[in-house]
FIZAVEX-314544 format. One record per residue (C-alpha): residue number from 1; residue in three letters; y, x, z. Coordinates in pm, 1 decimal. Layout:
BEGIN
    nr   rest         py         px         pz
   NUM    ALA          Y          X          Z
...
//
This chain:
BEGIN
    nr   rest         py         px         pz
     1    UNK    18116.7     3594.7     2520.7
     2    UNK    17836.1     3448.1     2286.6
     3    UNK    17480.1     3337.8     2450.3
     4    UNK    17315.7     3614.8     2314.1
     5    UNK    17520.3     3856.9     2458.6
     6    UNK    17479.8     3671.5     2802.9
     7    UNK    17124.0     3669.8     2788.5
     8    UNK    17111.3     4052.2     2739.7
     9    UNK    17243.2     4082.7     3061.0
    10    UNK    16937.2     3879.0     3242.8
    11    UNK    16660.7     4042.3     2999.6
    12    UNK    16395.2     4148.3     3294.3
    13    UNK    16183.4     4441.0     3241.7
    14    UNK    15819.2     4394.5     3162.5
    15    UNK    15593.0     4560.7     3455.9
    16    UNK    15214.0     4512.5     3476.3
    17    UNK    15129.4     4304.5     3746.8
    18    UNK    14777.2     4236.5     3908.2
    19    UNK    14470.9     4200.7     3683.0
    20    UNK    14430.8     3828.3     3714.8
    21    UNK    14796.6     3819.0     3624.5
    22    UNK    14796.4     4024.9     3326.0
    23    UNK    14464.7     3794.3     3197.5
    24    UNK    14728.5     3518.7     3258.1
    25    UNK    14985.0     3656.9     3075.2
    26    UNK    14761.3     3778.4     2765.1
    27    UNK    14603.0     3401.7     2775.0
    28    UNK    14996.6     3292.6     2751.0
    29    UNK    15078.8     3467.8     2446.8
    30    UNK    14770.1     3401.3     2282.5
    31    UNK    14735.3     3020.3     2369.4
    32    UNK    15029.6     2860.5     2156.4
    33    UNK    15042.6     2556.1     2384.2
    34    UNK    15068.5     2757.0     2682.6
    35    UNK    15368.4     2962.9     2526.2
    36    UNK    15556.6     2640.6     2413.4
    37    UNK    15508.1     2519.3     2775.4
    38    UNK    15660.5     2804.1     2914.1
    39    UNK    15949.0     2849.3     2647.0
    40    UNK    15977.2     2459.2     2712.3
    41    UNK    16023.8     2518.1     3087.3
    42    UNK    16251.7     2788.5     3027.5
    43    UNK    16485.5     2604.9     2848.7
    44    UNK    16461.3     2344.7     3096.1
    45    UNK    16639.9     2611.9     3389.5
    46    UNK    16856.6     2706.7     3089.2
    47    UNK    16961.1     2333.6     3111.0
    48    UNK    16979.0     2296.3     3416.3
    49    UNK    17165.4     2603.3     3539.8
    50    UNK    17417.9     2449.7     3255.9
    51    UNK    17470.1     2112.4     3419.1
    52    UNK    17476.6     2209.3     3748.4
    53    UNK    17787.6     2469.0     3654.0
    54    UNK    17939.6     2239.5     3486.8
    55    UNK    17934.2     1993.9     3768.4
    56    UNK    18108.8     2299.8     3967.8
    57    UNK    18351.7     2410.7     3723.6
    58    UNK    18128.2     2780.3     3737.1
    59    UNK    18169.1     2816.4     4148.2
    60    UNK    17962.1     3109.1     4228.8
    61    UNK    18007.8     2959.5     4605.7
    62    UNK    17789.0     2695.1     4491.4
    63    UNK    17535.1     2915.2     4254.0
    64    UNK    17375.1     3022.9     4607.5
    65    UNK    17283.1     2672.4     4697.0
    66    UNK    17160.2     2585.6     4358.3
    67    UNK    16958.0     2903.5     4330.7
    68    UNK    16750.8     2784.3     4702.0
    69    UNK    16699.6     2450.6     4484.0
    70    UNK    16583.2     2667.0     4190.8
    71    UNK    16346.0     2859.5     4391.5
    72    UNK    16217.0     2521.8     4620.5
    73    UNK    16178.0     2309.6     4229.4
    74    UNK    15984.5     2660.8     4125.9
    75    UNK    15767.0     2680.2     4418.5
    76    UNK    15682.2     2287.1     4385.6
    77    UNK    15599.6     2362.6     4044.0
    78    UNK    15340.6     2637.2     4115.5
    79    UNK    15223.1     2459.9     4416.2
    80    UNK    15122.3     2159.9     4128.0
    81    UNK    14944.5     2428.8     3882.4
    82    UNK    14628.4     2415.6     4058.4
    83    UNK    14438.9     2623.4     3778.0
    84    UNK    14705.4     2889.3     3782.3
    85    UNK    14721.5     2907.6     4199.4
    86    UNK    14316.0     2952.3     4176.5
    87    UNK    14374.0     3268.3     3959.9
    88    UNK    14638.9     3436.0     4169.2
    89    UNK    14423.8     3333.0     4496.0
    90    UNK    14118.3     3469.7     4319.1
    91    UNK    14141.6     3813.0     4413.2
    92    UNK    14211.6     3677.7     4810.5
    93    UNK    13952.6     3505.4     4753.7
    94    UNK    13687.2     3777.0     4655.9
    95    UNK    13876.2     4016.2     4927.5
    96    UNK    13786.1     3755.2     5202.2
    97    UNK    13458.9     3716.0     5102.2
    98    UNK    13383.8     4075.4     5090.9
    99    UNK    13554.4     4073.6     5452.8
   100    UNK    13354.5     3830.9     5595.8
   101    UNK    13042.4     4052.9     5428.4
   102    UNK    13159.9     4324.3     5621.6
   103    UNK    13199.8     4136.4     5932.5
   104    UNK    12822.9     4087.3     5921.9
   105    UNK    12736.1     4421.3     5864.3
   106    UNK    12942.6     4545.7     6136.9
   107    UNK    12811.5     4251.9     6384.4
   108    UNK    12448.1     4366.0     6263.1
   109    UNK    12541.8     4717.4     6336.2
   110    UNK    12706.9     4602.6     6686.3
   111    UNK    12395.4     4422.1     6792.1
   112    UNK    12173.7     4730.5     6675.7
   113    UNK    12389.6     4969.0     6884.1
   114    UNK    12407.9     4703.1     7173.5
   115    UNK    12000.4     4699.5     7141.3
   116    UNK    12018.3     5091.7     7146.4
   117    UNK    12229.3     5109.6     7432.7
   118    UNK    11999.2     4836.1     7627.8
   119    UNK    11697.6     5045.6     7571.9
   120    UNK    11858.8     5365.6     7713.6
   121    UNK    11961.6     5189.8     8016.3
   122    UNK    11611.1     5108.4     8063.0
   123    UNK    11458.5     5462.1     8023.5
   124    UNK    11739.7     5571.0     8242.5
   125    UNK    11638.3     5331.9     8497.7
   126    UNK    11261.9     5422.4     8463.9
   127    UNK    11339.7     5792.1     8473.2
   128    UNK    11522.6     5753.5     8750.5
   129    UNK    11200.5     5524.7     8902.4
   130    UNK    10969.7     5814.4     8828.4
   131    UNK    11251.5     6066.7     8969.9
   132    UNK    11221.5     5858.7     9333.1
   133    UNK    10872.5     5887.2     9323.8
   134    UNK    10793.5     6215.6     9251.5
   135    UNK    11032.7     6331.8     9540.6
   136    UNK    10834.0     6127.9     9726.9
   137    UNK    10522.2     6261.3     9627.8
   138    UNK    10665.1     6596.1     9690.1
   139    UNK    10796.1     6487.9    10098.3
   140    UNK    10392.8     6274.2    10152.4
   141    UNK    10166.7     6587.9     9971.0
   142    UNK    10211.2     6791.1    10325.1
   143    UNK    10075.0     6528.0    10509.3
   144    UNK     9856.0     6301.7    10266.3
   145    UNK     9740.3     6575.5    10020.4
   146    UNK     9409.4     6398.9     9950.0
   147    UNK     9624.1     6074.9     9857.6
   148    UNK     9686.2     6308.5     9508.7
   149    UNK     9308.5     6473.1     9450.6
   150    UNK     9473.2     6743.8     9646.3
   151    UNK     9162.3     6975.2     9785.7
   152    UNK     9355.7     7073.3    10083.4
   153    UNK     9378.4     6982.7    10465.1
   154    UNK     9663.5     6789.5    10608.9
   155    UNK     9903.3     6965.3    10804.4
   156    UNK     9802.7     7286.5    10632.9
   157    UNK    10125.0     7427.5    10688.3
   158    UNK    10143.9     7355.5    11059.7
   159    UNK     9797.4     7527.4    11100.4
   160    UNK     9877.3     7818.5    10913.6
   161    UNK    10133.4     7913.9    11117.4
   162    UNK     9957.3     7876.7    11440.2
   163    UNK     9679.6     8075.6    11296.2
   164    UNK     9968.1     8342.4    11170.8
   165    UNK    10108.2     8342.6    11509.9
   166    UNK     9782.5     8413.5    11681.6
   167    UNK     9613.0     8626.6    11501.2
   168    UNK     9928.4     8884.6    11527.6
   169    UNK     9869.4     8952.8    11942.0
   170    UNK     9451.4     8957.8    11824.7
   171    UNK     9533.6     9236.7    11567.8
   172    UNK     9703.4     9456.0    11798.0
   173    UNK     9420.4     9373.0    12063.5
   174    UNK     9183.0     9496.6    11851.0
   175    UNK     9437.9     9806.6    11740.7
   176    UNK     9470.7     9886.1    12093.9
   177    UNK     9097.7     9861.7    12209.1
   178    UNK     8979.8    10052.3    11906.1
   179    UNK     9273.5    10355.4    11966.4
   180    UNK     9150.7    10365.1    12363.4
   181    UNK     8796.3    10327.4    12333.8
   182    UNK     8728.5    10586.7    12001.4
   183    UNK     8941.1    10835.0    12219.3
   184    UNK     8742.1    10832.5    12483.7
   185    UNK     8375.0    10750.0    12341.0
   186    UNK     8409.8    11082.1    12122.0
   187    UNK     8712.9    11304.5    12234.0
   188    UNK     8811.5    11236.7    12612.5
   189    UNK     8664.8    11420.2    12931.2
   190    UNK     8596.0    11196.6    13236.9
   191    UNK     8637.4    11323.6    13563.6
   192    UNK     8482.6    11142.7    13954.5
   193    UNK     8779.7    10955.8    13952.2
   194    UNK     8759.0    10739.6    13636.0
   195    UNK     8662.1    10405.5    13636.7
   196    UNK     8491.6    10200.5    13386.3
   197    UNK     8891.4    10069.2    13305.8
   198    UNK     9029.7    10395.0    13266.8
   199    UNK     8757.4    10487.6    13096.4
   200    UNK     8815.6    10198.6    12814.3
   201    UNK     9179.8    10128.0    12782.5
   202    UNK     9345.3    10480.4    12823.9
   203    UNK     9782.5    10433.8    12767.2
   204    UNK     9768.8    10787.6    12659.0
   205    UNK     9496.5    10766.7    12428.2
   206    UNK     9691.1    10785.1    12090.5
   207    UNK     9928.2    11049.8    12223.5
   208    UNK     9679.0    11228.5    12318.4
   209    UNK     9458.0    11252.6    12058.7
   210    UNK     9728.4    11382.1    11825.8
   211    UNK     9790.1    11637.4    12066.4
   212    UNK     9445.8    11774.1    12044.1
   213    UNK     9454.1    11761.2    11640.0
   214    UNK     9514.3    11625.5    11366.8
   215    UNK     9172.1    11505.9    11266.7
   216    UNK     9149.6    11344.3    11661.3
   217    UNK     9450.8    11132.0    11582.5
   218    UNK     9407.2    11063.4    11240.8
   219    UNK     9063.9    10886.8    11371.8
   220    UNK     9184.9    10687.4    11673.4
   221    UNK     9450.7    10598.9    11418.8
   222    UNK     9263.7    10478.4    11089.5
   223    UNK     8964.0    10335.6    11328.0
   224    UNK     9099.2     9990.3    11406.3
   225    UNK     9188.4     9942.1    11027.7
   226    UNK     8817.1     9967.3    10973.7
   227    UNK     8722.5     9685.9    11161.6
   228    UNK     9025.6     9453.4    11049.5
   229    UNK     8826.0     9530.9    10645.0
   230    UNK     8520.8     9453.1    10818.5
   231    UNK     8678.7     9091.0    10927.5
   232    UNK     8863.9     9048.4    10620.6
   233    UNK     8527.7     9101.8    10392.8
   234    UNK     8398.7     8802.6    10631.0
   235    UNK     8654.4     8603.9    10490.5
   236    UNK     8566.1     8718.8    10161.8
   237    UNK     8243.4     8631.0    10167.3
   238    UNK     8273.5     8333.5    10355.2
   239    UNK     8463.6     8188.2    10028.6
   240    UNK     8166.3     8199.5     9805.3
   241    UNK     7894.1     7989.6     9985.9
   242    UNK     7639.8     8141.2     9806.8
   243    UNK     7287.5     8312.5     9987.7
   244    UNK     7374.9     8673.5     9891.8
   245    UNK     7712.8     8633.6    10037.3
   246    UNK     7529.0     8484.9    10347.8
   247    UNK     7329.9     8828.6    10381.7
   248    UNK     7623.7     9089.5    10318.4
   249    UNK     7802.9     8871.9    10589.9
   250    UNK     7518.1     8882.2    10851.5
   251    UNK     7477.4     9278.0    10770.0
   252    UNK     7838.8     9291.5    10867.4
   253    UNK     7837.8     9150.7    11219.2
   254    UNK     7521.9     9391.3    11221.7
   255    UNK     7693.1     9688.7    11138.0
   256    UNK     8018.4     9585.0    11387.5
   257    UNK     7778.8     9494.3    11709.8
   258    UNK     7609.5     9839.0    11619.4
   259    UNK     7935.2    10048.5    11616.4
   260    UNK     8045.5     9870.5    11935.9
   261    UNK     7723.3     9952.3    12098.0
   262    UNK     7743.4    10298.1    12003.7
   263    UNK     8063.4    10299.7    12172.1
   264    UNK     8011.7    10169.5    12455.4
   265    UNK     7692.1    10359.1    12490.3
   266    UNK     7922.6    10647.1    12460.7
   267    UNK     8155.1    10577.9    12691.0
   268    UNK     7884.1    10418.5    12985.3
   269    UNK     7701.1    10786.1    12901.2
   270    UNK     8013.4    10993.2    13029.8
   271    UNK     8039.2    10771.7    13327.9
   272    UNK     7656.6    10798.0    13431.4
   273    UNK     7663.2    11208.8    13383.2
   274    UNK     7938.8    11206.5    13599.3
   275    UNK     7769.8    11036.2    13902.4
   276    UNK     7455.6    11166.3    13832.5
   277    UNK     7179.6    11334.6    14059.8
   278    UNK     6833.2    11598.0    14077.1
   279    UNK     6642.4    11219.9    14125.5
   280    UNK     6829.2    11016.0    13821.4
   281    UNK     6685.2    10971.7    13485.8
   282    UNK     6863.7    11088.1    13201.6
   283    UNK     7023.5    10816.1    13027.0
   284    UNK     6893.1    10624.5    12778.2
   285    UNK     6943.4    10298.1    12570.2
   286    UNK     6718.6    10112.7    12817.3
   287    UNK     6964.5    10207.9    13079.8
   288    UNK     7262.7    10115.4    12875.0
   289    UNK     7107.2     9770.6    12813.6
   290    UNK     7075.3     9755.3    13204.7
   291    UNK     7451.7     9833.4    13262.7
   292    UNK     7681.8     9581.0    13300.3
   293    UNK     8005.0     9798.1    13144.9
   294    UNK     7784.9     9861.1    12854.1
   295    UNK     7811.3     9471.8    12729.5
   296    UNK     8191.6     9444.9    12871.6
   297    UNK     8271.3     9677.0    12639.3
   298    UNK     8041.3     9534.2    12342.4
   299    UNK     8202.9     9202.8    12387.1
   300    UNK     8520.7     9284.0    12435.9
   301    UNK     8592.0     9437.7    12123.8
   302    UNK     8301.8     9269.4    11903.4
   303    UNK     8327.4     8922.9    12062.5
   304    UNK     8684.2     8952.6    11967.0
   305    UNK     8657.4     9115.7    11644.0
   306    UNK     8457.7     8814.5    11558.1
   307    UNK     8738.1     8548.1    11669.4
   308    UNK     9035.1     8760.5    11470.2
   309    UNK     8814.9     8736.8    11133.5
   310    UNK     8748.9     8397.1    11181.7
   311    UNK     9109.4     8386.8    11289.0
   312    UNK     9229.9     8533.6    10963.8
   313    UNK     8947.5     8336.1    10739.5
   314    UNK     9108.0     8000.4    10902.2
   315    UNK     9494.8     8130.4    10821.0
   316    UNK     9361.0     8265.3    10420.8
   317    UNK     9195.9     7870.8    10409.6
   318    UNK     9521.1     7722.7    10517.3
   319    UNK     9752.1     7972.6    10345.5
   320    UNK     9522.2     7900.4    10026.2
   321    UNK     9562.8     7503.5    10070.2
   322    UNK     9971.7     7521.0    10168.3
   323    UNK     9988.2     7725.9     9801.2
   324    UNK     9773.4     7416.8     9661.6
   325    UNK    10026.8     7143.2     9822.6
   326    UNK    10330.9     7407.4     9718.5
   327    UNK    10197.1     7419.4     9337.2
   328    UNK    10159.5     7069.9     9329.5
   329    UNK    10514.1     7022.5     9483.2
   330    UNK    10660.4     7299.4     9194.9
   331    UNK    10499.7     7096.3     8949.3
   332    UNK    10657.4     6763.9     9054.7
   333    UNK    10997.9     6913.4     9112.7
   334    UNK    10986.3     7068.0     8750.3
   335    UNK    10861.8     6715.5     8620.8
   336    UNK    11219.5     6575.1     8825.5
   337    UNK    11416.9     6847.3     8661.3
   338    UNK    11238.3     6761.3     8351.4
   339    UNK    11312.1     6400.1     8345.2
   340    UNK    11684.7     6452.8     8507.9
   341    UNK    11781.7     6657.4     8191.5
   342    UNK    11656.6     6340.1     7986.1
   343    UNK    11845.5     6114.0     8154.4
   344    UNK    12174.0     6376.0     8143.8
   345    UNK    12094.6     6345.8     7749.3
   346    UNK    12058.9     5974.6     7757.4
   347    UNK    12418.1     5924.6     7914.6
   348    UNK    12546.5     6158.3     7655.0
   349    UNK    12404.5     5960.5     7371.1
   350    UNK    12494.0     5628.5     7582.6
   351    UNK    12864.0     5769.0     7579.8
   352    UNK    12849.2     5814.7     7236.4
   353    UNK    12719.9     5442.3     7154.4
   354    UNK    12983.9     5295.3     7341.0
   355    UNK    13181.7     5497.4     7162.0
   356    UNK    13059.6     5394.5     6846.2
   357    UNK    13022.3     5026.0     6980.0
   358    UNK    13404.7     5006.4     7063.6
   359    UNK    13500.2     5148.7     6731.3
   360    UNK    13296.9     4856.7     6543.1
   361    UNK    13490.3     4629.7     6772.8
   362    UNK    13787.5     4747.3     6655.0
   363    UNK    13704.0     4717.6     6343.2
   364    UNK    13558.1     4356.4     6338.6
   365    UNK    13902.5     4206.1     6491.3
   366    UNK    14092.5     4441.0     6249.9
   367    UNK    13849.4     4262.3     5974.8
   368    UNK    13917.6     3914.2     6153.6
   369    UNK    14242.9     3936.5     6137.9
   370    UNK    14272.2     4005.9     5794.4
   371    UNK    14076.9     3767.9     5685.6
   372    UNK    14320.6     3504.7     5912.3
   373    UNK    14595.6     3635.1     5701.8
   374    UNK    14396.1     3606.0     5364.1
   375    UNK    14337.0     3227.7     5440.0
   376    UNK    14698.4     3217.6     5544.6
   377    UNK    14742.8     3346.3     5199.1
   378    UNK    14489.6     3089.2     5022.9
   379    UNK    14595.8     2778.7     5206.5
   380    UNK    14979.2     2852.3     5117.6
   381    UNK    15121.2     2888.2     4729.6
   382    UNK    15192.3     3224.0     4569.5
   383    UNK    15456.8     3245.4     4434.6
   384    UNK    15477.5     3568.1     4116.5
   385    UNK    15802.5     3672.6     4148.4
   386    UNK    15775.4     3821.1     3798.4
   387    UNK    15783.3     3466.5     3682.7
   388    UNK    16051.7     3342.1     3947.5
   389    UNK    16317.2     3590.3     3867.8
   390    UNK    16247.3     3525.3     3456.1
   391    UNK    16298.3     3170.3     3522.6
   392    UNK    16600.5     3208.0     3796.6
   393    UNK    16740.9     3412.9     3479.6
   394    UNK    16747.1     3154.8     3285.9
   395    UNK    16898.7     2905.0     3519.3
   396    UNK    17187.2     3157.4     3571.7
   397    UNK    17219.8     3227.3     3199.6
   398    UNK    17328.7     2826.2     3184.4
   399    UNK    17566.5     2903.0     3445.8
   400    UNK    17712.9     3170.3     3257.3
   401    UNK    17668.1     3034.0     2937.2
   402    UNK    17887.5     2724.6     3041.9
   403    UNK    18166.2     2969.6     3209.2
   404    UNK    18161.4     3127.1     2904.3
   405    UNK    18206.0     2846.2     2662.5
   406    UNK    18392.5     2568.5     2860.5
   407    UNK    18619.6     2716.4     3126.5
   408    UNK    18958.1     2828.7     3008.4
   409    UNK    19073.3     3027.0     3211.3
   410    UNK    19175.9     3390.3     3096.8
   411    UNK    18932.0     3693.1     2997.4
   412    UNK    18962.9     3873.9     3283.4
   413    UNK    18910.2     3569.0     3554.6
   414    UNK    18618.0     3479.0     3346.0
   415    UNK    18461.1     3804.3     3357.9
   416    UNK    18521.7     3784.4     3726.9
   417    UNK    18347.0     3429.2     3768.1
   418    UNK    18063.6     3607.1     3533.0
   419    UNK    18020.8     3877.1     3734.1
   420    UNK    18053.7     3721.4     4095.3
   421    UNK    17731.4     3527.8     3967.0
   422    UNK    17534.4     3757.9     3876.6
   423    UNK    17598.4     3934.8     4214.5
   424    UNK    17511.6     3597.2     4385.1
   425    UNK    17180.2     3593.8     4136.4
   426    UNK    17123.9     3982.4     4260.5
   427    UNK    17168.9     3841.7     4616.6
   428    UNK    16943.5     3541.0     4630.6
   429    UNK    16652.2     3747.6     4445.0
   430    UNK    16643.4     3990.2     4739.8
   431    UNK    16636.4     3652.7     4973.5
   432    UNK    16363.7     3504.6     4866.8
   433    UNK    16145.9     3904.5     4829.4
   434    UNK    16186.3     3872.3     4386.6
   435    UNK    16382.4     4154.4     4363.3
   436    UNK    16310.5     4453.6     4063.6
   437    UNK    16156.0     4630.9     4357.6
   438    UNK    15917.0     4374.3     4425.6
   439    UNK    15811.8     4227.5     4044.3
   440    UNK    15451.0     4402.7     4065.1
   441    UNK    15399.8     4180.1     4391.0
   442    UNK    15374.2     3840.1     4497.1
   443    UNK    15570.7     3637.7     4725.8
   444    UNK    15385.0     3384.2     4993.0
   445    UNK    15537.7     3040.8     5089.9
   446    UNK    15348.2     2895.8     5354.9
   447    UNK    15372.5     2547.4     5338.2
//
């Protein structure tokens, strides 16, 4: 088997590599001292891979050894071509710089989102400041209502109920005097035996004017509802301070102590007729005045149609400043609901910033680690393991080229050694990562 034939057998297939390795190789064929430096190096494996079979006799046992010196000379070599290791590392180079860019943008980003994050703490916290006071606002207003511009009384509440509760017996005072003493100023027939009591407050007197018509106890009925408008206008007027309102108000305790007196004048009239003699007077409004029934029953329903409508003007003042404190407590508890849907918002958005926070993380050690790895990658020596397995097939060619020529052995043994080399040449290119697999890559040797 001639040389050429042998070197057939090694001839490596040409795959593009890396950019800065196919500027290399164009530079190689193009520079003619560059390609006699590598066909001189070449021929120096060739040479090599000669002697060292012949010192063996072509023992493929010892072609594995010699190919783990080939490959420790080769990487020695490349470690010494300083230019050449610059442009394989110049890529790693650019990478880790671009890394290291990136690292900054993402620990600008990270402090941005940290800043972010700080400031929606703090409107949390002073939402949640605000929050505490307003609900204490809304718990003092009751009893400091002026402490907030508040035109209302304190303890508002508290009165208005004690006015509520009082004025409920009043009313049905006033209901029953009215029913008893309309029944028997215009409808009811006294007899000797009624006294000024019976005369006034009549159980019966409802009943009975219903029984003697409809119009008799639709009047006892309505009656008292008259004088509870009557006190409700004073409240009304009362309200406005103004002089008119002053007049219609005195007109109304004008027109009540007139009604009253004509009831009781009514009522005292049927009780004089009844005990009255040839020598009496007829009755009159002098004699009224002189009676002492006649006032009892002028006070006790005007005195005390007086006290209900104050009564009820005092419970409309306090029921009017409670609904001041109570709006002013709605509007503070919408302003908490208000600000307690911001903060729910602000977690949300916090959530998604430490979200967004932890991903950067992520991504800055991912970054940091490969730019450890790059530097691994720049401090050690590349090794192209295009150029390794050309040159590692030329140091097995001399092996085979010196089986070939200078052992004598038969045909068939030969093509055995032959064969059992290139197997061990197969095997030690997958050791050291240069097999066909593999020739578009690089191979690192830290060292």
């Amino acid at each position: 088997m001639d040389t050429t034939t042998i070197k057939n057998l090694f001839k490596l297939k040409s795959v593009p590599v890396e950019t800065p390795k196919e500027e290399e190789t164009q530079k190689t064929e193009t520079d003619p001292n560059s390609e006699s430096a590598e066909e001189s190096r070449k021929r120096t494996y060739h040479e090599s891979g000669y002697r060292d079979s012949s010192r063996t006799n072509g023992n493929h046992s010892t072609l594995s050894i010699c190919l783990d010196a080939v490959y420790s000379k080769f990487q020695n070599e490349e470690k010494e071509m300083v230019e050449k290791q610059q442009k394989l590392k110049e890529s790693y180079v650019n990478e880790q710089k671009n890394r290291e860019t990136e690292i900054k943008a993402l620990t600008v980003s990270q402090e941005t989102k940290e800043e972010q994050l700080k400031n929606k703490n703090t409107e949390i916290e002073n939402h949640q400041h605000t929050i505490e006071n307003l609900k204490a606002e809304i718990l003092d207003l009751p009893r400091n209502p002026e402490k907030y511009n508040v035109k209302a009384t304190r303890g508002a509440s508290t009165k208005f109920w004690i006015g509520t509760i009082l004025l409920l017996p009043i009313s049905l005072y006033l209901i029953t005097f009215y029913i008893s003493t309309s029944y028997s100023a215009f409808f009811k027939s006294f007899d000797a035996k009624s006294t000024v009591i019976q005369s006034v407050l009549d159980a019966q007197a409802w009943s009975k004017a219903w029984n003697e018509g409809a119009i008799e106890g639709a009047f006892v009925t309505l009656i008292p509802f008259v004088f509870l408008g009557l006190g409700f206008l004073i409240h009304m007027f009362s309200e406005n301070k103004t002089r008119a309102n002053y007049i219609k108000l005195g007109l109304l305790f004008v027109v009540t102590f007139i009604f009253d007196s004509i009831l009781a004048y009514e009522i005292e009239s049927k009780l004089y007729e009844l005990n009255k003699t040839f020598n009496t007077p007829d009755f009159d409004i002098k004699i009224a005045f002189t009676k002492i029934q006649f006032w009892g029953i002028i006070f006790a329903g005007f005195i005390v149609y007086i006290i209900w409508g104050l009564v009820f003007d005092f419970v409309m003042k306090e029921h009017r400043d409670k609904d001041k404190i109570r709006n002013e407590q709605e509007i503070r508890q919408k302003k908490v609901e208000f600000f307690q849907e911001k903060i729910n918002t602000l977690k949300s958005e916090i959530e998604e910033i430490l979200a967004a926070i932890g991903n950067t993380k992520e991504l800055i050690i991912k970054t940091r680690g490969r730019i450890e790895e790059l530097q691994n990658i720049i401090d050690g020596v590349i090794i192209p393991t295009k150029d390794y397995a050309l040159y590692a097939s030329e140091y097995v060619q001399g092996w085979v080229t010196f089986i070939g020529e200078k052992i004598a052995v038969s045909r068939t043994e030969k093509q055995a050694l032959i064969d059992s080399s290139i197997e061990m040449y197969k095997a030690s290119l997958e050791k050291v990562g240069a097999n066909s697999d593999n020739q578009n890559l690089v191979y690192l040797s830290s060292l």
